[in-house]
C-alpha positions as CSV (number, residue, x, y, z in Angstrom):
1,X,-1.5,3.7,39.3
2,X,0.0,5.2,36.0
3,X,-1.9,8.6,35.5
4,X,-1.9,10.8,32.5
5,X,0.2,13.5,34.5
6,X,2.5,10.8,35.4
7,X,3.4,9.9,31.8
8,X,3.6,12.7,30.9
9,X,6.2,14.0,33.3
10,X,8.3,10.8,32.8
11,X,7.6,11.6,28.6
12,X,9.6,14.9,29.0
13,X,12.4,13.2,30.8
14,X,15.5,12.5,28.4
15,X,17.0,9.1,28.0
16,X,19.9,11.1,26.0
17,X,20.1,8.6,22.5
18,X,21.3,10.9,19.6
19,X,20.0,10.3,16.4
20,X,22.7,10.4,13.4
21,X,21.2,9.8,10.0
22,X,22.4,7.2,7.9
23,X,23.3,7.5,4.3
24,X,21.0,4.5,3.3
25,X,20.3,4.5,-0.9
26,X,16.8,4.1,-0.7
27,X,15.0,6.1,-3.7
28,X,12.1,8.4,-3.6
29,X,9.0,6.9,-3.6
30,X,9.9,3.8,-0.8
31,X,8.1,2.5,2.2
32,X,7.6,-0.7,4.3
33,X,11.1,-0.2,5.9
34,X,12.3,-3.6,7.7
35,X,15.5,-5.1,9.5
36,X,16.4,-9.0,9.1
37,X,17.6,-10.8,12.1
38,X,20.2,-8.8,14.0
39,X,19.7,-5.7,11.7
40,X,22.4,-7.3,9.5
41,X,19.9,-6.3,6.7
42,X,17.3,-3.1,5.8
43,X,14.8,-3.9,3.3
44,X,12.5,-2.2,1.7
45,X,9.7,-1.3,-1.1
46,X,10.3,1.2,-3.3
47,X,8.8,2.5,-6.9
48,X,11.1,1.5,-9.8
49,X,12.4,3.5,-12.5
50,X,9.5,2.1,-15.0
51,X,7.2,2.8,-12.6
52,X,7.1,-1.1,-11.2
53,X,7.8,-2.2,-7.4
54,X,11.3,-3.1,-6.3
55,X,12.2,-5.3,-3.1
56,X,15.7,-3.7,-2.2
57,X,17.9,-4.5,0.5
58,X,21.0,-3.0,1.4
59,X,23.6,-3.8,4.6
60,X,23.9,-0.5,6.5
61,X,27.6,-1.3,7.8
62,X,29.1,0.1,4.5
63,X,30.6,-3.2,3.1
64,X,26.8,-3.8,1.6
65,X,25.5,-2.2,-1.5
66,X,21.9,-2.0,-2.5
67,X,20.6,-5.1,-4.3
68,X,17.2,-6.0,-6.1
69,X,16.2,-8.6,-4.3
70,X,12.9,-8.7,-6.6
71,X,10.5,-6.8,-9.2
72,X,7.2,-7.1,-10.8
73,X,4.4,-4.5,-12.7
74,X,2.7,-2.6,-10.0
75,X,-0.8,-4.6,-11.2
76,X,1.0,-7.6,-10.4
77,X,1.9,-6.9,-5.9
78,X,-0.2,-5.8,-3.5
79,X,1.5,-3.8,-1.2
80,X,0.3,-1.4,1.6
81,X,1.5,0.3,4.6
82,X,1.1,-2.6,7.0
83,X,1.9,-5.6,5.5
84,X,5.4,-5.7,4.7
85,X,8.0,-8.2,2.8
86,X,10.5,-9.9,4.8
87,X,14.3,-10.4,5.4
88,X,15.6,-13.3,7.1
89,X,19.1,-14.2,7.4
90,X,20.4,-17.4,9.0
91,X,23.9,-18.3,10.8
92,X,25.4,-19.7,6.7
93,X,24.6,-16.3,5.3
94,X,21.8,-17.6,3.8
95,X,18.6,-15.3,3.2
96,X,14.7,-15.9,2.7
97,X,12.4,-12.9,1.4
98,X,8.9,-13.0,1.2
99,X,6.3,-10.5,-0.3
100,X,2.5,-10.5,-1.5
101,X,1.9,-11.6,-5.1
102,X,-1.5,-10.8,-6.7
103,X,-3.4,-13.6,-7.6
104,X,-6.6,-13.0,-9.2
105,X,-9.0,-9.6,-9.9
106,X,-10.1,-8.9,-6.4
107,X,-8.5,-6.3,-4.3
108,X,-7.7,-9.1,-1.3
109,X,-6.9,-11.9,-3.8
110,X,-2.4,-12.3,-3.3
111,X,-0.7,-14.8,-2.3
112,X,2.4,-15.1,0.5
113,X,5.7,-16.1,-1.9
114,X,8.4,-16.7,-0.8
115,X,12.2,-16.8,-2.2
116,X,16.2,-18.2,-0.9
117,X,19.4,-16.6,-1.5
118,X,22.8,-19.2,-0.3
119,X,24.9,-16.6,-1.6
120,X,24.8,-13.6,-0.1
121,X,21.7,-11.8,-2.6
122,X,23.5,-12.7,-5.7
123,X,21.2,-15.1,-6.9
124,X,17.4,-16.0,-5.6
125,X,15.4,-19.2,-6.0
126,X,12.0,-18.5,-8.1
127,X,9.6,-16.9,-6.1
128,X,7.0,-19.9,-4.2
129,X,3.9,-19.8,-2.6
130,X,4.1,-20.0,1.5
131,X,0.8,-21.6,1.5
132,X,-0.8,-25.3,-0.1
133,X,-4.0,-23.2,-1.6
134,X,-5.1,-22.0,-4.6
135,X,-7.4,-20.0,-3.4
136,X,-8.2,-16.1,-4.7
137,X,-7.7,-14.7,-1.4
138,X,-5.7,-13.1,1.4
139,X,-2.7,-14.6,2.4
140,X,0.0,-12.4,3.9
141,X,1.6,-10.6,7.4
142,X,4.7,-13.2,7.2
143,X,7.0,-13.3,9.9
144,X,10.3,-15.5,9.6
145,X,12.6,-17.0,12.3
146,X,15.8,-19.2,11.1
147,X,15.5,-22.6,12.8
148,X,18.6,-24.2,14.4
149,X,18.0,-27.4,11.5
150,X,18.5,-25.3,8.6
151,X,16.1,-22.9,7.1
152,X,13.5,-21.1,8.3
153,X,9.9,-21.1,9.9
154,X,7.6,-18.9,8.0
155,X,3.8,-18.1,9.6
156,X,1.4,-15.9,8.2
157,X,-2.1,-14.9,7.8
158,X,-4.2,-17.7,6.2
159,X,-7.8,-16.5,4.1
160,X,-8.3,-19.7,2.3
161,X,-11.4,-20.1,4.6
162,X,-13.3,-17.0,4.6
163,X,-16.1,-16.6,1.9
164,X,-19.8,-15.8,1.7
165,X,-19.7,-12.0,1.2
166,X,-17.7,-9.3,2.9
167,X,-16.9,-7.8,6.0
168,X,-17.4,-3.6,7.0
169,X,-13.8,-3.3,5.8
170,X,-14.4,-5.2,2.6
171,X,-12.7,-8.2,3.6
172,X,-14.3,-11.6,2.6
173,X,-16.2,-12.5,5.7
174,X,-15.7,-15.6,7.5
175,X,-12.4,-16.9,9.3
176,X,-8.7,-15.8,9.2
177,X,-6.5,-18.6,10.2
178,X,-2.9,-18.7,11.4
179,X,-0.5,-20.7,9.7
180,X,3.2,-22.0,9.9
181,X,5.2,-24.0,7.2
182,X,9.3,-24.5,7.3
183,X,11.1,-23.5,4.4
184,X,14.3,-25.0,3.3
185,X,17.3,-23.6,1.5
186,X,15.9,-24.4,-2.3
187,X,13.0,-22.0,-1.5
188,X,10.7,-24.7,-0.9
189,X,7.8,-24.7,1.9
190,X,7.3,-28.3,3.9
191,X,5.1,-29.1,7.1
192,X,2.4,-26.4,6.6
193,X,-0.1,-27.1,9.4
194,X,-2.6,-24.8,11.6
195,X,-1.8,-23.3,14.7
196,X,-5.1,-20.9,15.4
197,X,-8.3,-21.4,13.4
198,X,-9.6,-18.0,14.1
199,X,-7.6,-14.6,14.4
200,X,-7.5,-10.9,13.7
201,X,-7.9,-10.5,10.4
202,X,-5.3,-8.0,9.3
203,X,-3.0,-7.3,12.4
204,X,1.0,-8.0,11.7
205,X,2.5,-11.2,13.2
206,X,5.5,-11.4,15.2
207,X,7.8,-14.5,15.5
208,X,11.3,-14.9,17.7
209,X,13.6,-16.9,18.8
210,X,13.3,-18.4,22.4
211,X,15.9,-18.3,25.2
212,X,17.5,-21.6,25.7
213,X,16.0,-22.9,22.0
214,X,12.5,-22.8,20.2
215,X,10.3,-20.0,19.0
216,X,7.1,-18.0,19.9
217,X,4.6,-16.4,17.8
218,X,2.4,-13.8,18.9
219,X,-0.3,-12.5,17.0
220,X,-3.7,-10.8,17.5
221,X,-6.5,-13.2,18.3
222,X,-10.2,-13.1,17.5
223,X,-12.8,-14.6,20.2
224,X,-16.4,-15.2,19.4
225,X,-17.5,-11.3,21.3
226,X,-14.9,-9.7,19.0
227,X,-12.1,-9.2,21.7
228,X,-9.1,-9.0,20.1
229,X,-6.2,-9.6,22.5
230,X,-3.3,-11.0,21.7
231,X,-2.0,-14.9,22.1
232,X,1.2,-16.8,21.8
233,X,2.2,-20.4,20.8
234,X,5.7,-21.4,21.4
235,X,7.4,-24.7,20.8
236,X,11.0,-25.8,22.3
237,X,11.9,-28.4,19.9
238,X,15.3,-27.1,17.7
239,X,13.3,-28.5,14.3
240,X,10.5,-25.7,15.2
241,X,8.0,-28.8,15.0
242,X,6.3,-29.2,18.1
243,X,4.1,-26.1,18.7
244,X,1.9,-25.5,22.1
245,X,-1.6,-24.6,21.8
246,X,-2.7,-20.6,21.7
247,X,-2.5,-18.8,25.8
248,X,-3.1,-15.0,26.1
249,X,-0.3,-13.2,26.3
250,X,-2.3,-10.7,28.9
251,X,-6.1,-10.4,29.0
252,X,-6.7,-6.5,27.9
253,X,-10.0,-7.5,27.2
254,X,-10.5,-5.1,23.9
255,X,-13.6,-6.0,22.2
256,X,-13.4,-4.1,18.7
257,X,-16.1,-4.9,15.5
258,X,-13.1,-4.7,13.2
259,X,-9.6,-5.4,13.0
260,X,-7.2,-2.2,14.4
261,X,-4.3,-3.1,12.0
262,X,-2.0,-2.9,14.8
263,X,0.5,-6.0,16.1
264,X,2.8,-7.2,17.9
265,X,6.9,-6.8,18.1
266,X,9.0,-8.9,19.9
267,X,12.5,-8.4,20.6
268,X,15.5,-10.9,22.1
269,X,19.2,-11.2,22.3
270,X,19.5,-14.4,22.9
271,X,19.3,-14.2,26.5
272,X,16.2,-12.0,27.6
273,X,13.0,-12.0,25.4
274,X,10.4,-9.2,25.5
275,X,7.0,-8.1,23.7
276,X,5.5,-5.0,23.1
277,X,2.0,-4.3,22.0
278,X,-1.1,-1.5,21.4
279,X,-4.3,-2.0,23.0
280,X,-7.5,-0.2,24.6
281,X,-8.2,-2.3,26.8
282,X,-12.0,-3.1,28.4
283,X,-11.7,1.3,29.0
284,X,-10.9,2.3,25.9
285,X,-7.7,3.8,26.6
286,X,-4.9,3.9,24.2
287,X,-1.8,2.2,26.0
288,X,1.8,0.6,24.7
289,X,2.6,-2.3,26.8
290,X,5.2,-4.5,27.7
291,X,5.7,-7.5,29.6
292,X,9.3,-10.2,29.7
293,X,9.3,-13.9,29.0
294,X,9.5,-16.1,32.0
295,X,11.4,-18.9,31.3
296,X,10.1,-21.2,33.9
297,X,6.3,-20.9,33.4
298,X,6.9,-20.4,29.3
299,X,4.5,-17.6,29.6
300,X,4.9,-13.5,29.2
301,X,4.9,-11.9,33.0
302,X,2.9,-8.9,34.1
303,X,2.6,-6.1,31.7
304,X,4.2,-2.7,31.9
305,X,3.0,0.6,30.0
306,X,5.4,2.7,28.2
307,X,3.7,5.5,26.4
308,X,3.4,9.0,27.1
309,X,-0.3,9.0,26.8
310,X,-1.8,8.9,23.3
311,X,-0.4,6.2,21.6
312,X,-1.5,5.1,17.8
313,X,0.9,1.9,18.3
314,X,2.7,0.8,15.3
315,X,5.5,-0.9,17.5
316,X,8.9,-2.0,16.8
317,X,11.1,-3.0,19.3
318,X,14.8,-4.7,20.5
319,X,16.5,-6.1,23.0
320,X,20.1,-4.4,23.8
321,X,22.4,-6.8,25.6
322,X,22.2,-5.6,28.5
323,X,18.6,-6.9,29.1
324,X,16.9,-3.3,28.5
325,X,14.1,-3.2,26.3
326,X,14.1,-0.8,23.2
327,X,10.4,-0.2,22.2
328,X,9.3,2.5,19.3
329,X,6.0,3.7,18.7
330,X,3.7,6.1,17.0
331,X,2.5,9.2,19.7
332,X,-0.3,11.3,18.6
333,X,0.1,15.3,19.3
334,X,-2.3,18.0,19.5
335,X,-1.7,19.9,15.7
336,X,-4.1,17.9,13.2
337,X,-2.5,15.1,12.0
338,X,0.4,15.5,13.7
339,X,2.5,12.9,15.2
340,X,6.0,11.8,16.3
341,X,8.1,8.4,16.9
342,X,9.1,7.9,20.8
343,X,11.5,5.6,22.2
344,X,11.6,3.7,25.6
345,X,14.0,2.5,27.2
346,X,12.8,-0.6,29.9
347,X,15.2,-2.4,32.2
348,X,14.5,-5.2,33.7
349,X,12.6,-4.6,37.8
350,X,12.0,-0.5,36.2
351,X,8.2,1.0,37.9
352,X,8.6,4.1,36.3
353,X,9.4,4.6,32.5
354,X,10.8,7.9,30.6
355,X,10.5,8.0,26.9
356,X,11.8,10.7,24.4
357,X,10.7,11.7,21.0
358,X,12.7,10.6,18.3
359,X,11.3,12.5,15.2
360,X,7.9,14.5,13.8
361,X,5.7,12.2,11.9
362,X,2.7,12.2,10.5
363,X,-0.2,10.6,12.3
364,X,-1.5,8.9,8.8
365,X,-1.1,5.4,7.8
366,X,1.5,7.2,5.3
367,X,3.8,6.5,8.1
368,X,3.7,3.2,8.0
369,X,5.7,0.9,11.1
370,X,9.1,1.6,12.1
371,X,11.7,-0.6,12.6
372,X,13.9,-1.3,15.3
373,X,17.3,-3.4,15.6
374,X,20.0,-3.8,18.3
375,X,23.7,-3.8,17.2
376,X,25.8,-4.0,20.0
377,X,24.6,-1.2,22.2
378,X,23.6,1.0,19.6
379,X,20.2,0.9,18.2
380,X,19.3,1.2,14.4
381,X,15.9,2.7,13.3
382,X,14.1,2.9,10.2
383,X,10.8,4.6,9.1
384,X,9.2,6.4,6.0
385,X,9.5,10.4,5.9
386,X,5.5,11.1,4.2
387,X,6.9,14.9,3.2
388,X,10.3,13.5,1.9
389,X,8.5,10.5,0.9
390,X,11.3,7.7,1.2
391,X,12.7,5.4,3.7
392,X,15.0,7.0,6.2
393,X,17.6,5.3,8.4
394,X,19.2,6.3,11.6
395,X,21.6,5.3,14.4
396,X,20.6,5.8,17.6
397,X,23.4,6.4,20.7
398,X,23.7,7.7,23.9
């Protein structure tokens, strides 16, 4: 049994990564940091020089300058801490970016666009709706995976059902479906279809390539007694087609009358594939877990807790290539609103797991969710400084 002692004796232990700051252009005023697919890419939202939003992206290798990728009136976007646009970047070069368009007075009524670069961020397609609907509702917390046939699989947060008054959170009550259409290299959306008719309302998505070929999704669920664990659909099939019905990824059992904005990341290199997730559980204790994808029964295996013992979650995470698990999260500490990132370190078979602190943060939703990306055997990281209030970028060695 992990005690509280226990984590915190392995918490103090150093796994000996240096941070060295990047010098990434991101202005004052930016959040909602991001990495595409093999941290090629940073994006990231920032507040324009006439006061608008930006979409920006820049590469962090030097040879890639900061681009626009889009920009509207700040009436005309919703944007908060949690849901944030996309980066995808396929084998061609080609790129897909998606972000949350407004689409009517209400505060939840946006739509999921979506929009295709083929060369290189020079020119994008006009911006197009993920989803079939018209209706004045929520539609957002996009994840995107290149598919081997060309183009991408986009899934996301569906409200077109939920109406008849609001929620305690003042969300349109009724129920949040997930969703998965592909998207092809003109920026249009094909195949929409259903995948889970009832989830967490407002809990990121997370979507990955498979070992061996195919994709799984993992998002937070919604059962009929309000437990929100998560579940999983995978599919094997190279056109991403051919999707399994939802299985639990592990059975926490956290029953919660409201949604804990708090999901998912998953992390692979091709090889070895891994989750990472925030949860109280059926005790109400805060935990980070972890748990490896087993090939043969095309299900996560037991889960593994990483924290050093009051975690707020917000997880990113990546897979080195050596197998070992990178996983980043949001630790409370004792001073009032105080916080700091932490980094884990799992290898494959590991019982016992150190973890270090990577900066001071604040414990607000200011902070956002970091973001995490393997590049050889270096690690990237990304989050938003609330006092310096900007994006900040770093690489991580040991």
């Amino acid at each position: 049994m992990i005690t509280l002692a226990l984590l915190t004796a392995l918490a103090s232990a150093s796994t000996d990564w240096e941070l060295v700051e990047l010098d990434a252009p991101t202005e004052a005023r930016s959040m909602a940091p991001r990495f595409s697919d093999g941290g090629d890419w940073l994006s990231w939202i920032e507040v324009g020089a006439e006061g608008g939003w930006v979409l920006a992206s820049a590469g962090l290798d030097g040879g890639r300058a900061r681009a626009e990728v889009a920009s509207a009136a700040r009436e005309a976007w919703f944007v908060n801490w949690a849901d944030r646009p996309v980066l995808s970047s396929d084998a061609t070069g080609a790129m897909a970016a998606t972000w949350l368009r407004m689409n009517g007075e209400g505060t939840y009524a946006y739509d999921a666009v979506v929009s295709v670069s083929v060369d290189g961020g020079e020119r994008w397609t006009s911006p197009t709706k993920l989803h079939s609907d018209d209706v004045q509702g929520e539609h957002g917390f996009v994840s995107l995976t290149p598919r081997a046939a060309g183009g991408w699989a986009a899934c996301w947060l569906d409200g077109r059902a939920m109406g008849g008054g609001h929620d305690a959170h003042g969300h349109p009550a009724g129920d949040m479906q997930l969703r998965l259409a592909h998207v092809d290299y003109e920026g249009a959306p094909k195949r929409e279809r259903v995948l889970d008719e009832r989830v967490c309302e407002c809990c990121p998505t997370a979507l990955a390539p498979l070992p061996g070929g195919g994709a799984v999704l993992v998002y937070r669920d919604r059962a009929e007694d309000e437990t929100r664990d998560f579940s999983y659909v995978f599919c094997t099939d190279p056109e991403l087609d051919r999707w399994s019905s939802p299985r639990a990824v592990h059975e926490d059992g956290w029953v919660v009358d409201g949604c804990p904005v708090n999901g998912a990341a998953l992390a692979s290199n091709g090889e070895e594939l891994a989750v990472a997730w925030f949860t109280m559980g059926a005790d109400a204790t805060a935990q980070v877990l972890c748990a490896r994808w087993d090939r043969d029964a095309s299900a996560f295996g037991a889960p593994q807790r990483v924290d050093a013992g009051k975690p707020l979650g917000r997880i990113s995470a990546a897979m080195l290539p050596s197998g070992e698990l990178a996983v980043c999260w949001l630790e409370e500490l004792a001073a009032p609103d105080a916080a700091e990132w932490r980094l884990a370190i799992v290898e494959r078979g590991e019982e016992e797991v150190s973890s270090q602190r990577l900066l001071g943060a604040s414990a607000s939703r200011a902070s956002g969710i970091s973001a995490l990306a393997a590049r050889g055997e270096e690690l990237l990281l990304s989050c938003a400084d609330v006092e310096e209030r900007r994006v900040r970028a770093f690489r991580l060695t040991r």
